[in-house]
C-alpha positions as a Markdown table, in Angstrom:
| # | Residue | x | y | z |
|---|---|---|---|---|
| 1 | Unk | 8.3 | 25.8 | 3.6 |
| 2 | Unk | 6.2 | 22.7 | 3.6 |
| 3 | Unk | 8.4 | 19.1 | 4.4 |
| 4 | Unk | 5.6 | 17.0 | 3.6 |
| 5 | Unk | 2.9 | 15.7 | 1.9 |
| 6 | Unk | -0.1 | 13.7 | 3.5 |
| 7 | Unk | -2.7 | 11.8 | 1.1 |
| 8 | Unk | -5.9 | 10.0 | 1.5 |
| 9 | Unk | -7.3 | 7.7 | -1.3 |
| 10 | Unk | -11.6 | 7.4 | -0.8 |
| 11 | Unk | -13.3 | 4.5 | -3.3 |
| 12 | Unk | -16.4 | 6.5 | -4.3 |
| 13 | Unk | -18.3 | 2.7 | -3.6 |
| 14 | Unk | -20.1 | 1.2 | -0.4 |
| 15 | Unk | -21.5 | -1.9 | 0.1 |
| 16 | Unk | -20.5 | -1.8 | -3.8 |
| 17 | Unk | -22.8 | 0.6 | -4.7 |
| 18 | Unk | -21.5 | 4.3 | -6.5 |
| 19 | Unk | -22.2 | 7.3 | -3.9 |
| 20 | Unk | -21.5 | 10.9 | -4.8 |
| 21 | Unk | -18.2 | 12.5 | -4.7 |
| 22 | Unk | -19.4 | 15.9 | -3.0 |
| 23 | Unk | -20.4 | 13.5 | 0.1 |
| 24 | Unk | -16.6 | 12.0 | 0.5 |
| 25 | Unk | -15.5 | 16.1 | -0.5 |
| 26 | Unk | -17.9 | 17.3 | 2.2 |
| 27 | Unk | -17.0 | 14.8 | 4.9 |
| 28 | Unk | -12.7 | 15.7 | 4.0 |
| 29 | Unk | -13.5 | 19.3 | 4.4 |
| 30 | Unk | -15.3 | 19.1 | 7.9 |
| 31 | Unk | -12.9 | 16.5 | 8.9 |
| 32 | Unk | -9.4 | 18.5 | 8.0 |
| 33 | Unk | -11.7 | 21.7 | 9.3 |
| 34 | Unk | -11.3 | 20.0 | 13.0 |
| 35 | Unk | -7.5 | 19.4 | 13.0 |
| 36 | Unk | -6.9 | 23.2 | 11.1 |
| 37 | Unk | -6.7 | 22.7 | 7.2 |
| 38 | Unk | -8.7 | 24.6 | 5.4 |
| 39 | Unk | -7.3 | 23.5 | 1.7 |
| 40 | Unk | -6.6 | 20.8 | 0.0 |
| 41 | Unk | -6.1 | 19.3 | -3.5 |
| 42 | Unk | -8.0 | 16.6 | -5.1 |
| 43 | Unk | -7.5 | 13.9 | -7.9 |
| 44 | Unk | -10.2 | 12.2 | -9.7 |
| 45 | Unk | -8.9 | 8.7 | -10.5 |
| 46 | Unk | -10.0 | 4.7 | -10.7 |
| 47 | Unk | -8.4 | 2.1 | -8.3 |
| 48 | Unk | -9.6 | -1.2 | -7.9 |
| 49 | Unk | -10.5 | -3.5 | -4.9 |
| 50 | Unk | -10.9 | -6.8 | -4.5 |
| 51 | Unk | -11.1 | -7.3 | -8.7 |
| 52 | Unk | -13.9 | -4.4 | -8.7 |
| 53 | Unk | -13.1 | -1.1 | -10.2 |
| 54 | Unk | -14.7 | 2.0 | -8.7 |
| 55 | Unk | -14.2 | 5.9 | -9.3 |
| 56 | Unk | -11.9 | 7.0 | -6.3 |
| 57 | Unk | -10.7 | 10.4 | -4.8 |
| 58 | Unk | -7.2 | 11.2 | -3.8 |
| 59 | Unk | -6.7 | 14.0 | -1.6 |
| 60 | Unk | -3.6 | 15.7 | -0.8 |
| 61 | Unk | -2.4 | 18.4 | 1.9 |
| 62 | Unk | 0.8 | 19.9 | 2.0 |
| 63 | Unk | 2.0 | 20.8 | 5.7 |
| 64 | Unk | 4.9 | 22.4 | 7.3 |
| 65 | Unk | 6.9 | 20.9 | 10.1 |
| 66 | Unk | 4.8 | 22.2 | 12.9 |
| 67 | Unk | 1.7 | 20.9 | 11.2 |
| 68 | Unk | -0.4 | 18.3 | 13.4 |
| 69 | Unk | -1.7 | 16.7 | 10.3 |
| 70 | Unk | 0.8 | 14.2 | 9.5 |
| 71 | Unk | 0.3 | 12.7 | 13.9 |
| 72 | Unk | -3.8 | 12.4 | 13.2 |
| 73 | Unk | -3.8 | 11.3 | 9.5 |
| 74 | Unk | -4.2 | 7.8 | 10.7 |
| 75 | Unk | -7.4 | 9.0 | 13.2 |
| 76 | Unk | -8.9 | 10.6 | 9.8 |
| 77 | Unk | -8.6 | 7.9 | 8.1 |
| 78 | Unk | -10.7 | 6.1 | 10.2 |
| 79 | Unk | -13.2 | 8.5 | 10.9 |
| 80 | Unk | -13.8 | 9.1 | 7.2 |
| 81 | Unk | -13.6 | 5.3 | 6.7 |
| 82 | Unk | -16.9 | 5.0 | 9.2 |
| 83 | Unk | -18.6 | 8.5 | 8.3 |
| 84 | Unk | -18.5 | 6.8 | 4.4 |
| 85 | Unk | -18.8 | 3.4 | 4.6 |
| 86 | Unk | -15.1 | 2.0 | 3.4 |
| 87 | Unk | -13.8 | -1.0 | 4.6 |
| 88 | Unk | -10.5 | 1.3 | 4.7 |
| 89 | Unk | -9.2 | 4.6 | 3.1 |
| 90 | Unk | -5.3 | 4.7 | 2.4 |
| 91 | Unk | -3.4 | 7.2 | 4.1 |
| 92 | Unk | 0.7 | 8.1 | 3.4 |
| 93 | Unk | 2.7 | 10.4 | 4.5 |
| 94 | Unk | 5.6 | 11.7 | 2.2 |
| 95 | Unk | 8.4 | 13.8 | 1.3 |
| 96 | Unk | 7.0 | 16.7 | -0.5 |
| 97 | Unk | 8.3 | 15.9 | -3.8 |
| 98 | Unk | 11.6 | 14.7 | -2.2 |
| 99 | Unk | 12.9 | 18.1 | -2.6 |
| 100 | Unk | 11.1 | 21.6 | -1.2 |
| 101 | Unk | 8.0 | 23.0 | -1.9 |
| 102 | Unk | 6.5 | 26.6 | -1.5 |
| 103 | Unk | 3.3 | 28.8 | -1.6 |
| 104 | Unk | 3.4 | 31.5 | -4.1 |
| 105 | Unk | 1.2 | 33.8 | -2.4 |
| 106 | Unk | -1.3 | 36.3 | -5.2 |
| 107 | Unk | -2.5 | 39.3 | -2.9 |
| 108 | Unk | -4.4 | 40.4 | -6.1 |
| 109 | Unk | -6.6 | 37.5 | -5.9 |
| 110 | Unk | -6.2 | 35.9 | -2.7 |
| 111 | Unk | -5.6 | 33.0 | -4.0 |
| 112 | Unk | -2.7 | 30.3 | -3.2 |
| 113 | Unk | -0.6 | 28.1 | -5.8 |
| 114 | Unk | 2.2 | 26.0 | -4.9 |
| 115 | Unk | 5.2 | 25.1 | -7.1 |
| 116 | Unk | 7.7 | 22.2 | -5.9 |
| 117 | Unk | 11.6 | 22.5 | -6.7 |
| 118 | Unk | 13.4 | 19.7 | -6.8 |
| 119 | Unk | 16.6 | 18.9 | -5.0 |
């Protein structure tokens, strides 16, 4: 049963200029490789900072109670914010949808879903 969710938000700008989005996915996946997670979700979305809009990332892992994710996220953070150029990237921790969440497991196609219930 997961217990939480951890998110990080990545502005797809540095030094105000657009870089590619497979660069911030690339740099996630080797950093969440090194602490264990090997899957993730990602939304496409626009923030803004400092009055400037940019394309931004958010990317969201759901982990269990034993996970060490939600002890390093701030360490990630930083490490992505210097391997892309961000003056910061956002990090939370949360409830997993305040309620509990599980993976539906498809043996057919190896493949993983999950489905929240609320409490």
């Amino acid at each position: 049963m997961f217990n939480s969710k951890v998110s990080f938000v990545i502005g797809l700008n540095a030094y105000s200029r657009p870089y590619p989005e497979s660069t911030a996915v690339k740099a996630v996946t080797e950093e969440l490789a090194v602490h264990g997670i090997d899957g993730f979700s990602l939304t496409r979305g626009i923030g803004f900072w400092r009055g400037a809009q940019e394309d931004i990332i958010t990317v969201s892992v759901l982990v269990t109670p034993d996970s060490v994710l939600p002890t390093y996220a701030e360490r990630i953070a930083q490490v992505l914010a210097i391997r892309l150029n961000q003056e910061c990237v956002l990090w939370s921790i949360d409830a997993a949808d305040a309620g509990l969440s599980y993976a539906a497991h498809n043996d057919n196609f190896r493949a993983t879903s999950v489905a929240a219930k609320a409490a």
